[in-house]
C-alpha positions, 0 to 999 in steps of 0.5 A, spaced: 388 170 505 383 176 505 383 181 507 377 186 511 378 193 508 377 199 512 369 200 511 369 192 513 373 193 519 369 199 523 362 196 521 366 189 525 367 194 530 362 197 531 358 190 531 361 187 537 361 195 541 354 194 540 353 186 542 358 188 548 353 194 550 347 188 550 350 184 554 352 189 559 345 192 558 342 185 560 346 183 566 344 190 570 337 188 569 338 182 572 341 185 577 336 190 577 330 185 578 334 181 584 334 187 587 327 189 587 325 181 590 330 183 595 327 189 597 321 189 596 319 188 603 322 195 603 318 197 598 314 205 598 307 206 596 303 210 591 303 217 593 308 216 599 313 221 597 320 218 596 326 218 601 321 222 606 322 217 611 325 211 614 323 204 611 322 198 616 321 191 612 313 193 617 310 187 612 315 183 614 315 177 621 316 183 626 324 185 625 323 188 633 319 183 638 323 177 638 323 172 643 325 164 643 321 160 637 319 155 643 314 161 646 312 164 640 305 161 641 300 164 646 298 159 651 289 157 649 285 161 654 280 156 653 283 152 658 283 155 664 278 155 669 272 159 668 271 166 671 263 169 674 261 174 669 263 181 671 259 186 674 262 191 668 263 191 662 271 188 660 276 194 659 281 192 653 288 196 652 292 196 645 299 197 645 302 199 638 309 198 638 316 199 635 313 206 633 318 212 631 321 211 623 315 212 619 310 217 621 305 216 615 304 208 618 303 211 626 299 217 623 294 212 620 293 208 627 292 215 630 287 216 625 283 210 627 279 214 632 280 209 638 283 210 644 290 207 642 296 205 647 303 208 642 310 206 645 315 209 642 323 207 640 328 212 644 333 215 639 328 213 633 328 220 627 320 221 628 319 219 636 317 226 639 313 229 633 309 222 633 308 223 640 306 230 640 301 228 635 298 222 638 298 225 645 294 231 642 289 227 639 288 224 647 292 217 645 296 215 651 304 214 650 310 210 652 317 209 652 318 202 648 325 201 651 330 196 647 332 191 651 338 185 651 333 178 648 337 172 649 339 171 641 344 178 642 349 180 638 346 176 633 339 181 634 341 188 636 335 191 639 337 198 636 339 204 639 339 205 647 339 198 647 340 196 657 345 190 656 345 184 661 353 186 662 352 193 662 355 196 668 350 199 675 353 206 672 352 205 664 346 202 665 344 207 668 345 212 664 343 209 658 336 208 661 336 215 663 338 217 656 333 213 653 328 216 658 329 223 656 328 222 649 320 223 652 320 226 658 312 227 659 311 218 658 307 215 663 310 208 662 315 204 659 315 197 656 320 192 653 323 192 646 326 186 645 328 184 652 328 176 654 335 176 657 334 183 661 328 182 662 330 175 666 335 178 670 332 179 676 338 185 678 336 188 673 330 189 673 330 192 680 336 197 677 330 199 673 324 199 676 328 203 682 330 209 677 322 208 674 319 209 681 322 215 683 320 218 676 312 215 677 312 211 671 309 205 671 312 198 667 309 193 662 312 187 660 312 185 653 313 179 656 317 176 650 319 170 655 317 165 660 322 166 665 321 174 665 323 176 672 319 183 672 313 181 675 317 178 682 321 185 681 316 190 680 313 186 686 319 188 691 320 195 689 312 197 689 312 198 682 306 200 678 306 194 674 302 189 669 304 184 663 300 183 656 297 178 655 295 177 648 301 178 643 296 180 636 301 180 630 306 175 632 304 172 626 303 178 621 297 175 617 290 177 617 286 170 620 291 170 625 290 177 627 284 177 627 283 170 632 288 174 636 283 179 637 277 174 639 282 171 644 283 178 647 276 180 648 275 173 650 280 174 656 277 181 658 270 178 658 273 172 663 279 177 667 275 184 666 281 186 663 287 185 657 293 188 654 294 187 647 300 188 644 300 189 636 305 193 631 305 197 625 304 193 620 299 194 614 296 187 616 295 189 623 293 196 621 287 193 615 285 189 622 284 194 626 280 198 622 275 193 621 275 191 627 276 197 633 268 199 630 265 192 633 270 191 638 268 196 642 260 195 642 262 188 646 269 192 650 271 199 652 277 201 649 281 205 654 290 207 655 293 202 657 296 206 664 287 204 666 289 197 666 295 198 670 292 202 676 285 198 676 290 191 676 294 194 682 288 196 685 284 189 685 290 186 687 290 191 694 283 189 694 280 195 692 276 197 685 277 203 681 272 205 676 274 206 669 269 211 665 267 208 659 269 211 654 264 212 648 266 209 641 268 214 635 262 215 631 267 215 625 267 210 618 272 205 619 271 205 610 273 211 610 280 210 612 284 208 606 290 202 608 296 206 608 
């Protein structure tokens, strides 16, 4: 039998390490490679500076605003039976939503130069700083409360979440927590919230708190069965609804079809509420759009809407100022 002397049993030695180390070099690259797949969502761009903020996978379908599959499309607004032309030029509101975890991605919407609606999450790491500069550029916040959607504990609505089962009293302090996360807001829409917002006691729970502080509410309306309108009725609440959902399906084409709905609808009713997010497809939209949006509509806050609605309805009419269009190039806004 032969036998390997010294010298040829280190270099067989040696072999093998080296083998072992290239296998074990090659398994860390696969499972590099997947996990760079599974988190591409949560991917940081160029000159963003890493670990500087919260990511949220914002090129995703929306991980905030759900509601039930069967409603996720908007009903056709060429249906309905036509309007006079108004006297006015139609006034349009654009809500951002789920704001308060990136501050480059709400700072490039406050650069857009148009007069924007940005609803903020309570408890969210940047929600006071976005706040203090939207507001300093004279954009309009609100308070973006989480609220119960019919697919709960499966989907949490986040931070200072209002559940259904929630007792009078820590319901109560709950909403009072999230409020003053942002005491100077001047309304409050859903985060989430078909099954809250369906629940009729509830709603006058929160609305009475919302009225002694003289805010107003807008219903993001993520479900048909909302209860909000009948409850904001009784209380006497200042109230309206969105009407146009822009990003649902977060790609360009439809956003921008959502965007000509929106208009449409204004052209038809005087007014609309939009609702879109922080997504950079939504951003990249809007920056090329705002500019011819508003030659054909007046882009104003949403709490306008809100109080020229409540005026129609008690057979008055406010008058909402136009407000003049940024004279800005929206080419010069990078996307971010």
């Amino acid at each position: 039998m032969k036998r390997f002397n010294t010298k040829q049993s280190l270099l067989v030695l040696f072999m093998g390490t080296v083998a072992g180390i290239m296998v074990l070099a090659g398994l860390a690259g696969i499972r590099v490679i997947r996990l760079g797949r599974a988190n591409s969502a949560l991917h940081i761009s160029a000159g963003e500076p890493a670990g500087s903020e919260i990511r949220l996978p914002s090129d995703a379908v929306p991980p905030f605003e759900i509601f039930p599959e069967e409603e996720a499309l908007e009903p056709e607004w060429e249906s309905l039976p036509k309007v006079p032309p108004r006297k006015r030029p139609p006034h349009i509101a654009i809500i951002i939503d789920d704001l308060g975890y990136d501050r480059q991605r709400a700072q490039a919407f406050i650069d857009l130069g148009f007069p924007l609606t940005f609803s903020l999450l309570p408890h969210s790491p940047f929600e006071r700083t976005i706040a203090e500069t939207a507001a300093a550029t004279h954009n309009e916040v609100m308070l973006h409360i989480p609220m119960e959607p019919v697919e709960y504990p499966r989907m949490d609505p986040g931070p200072g979440a209002l559940l259904v089962d929630m007792t009078p009293e820590n319901f109560v302090r709950q909403l009072v927590e999230d409020l003053e996360t942002l005491p100077n807001v001047k309304g409050v829409n859903n985060h989430m919230g078909s099954a809250l917002t369906s629940d009729y006691d509830k709603m006058i729970m929160l609305f009475t708190v919302l009225k002694e502080r003289g805010l107003f509410f807008v219903d993001s309306r993520t479900t048909s069965k909302s209860a909000a309108g009948q409850a904001a009725r009784a209380i006497g609440l200042d109230f309206t609804r969105r009407d146009v959902f822009l990003d649902h399906v977060p790609q360009a084409k439809s956003i921008e079809k959502q965007l000509d709905r929106l208009l449409a609808y204004a052209r038809r009713h005087g007014t609309a509420v939009g609702i879109a997010h922080p997504n950079r497809v939504t951003y990249r939209v809007l920056r090329d759009r705002l500019p011819g949006l508003a030659e054909q509509a007046v882009l104003v806050p949403v709490s306008r809407i809100v109080y020229a609605r409540q005026a129609e309805a008690n057979g008055l009419e406010m008058p909402a100022p136009a407000v003049p269009p940024p004279s800005l190039d929206p080419k010069s806004h990078p996307a971010p």
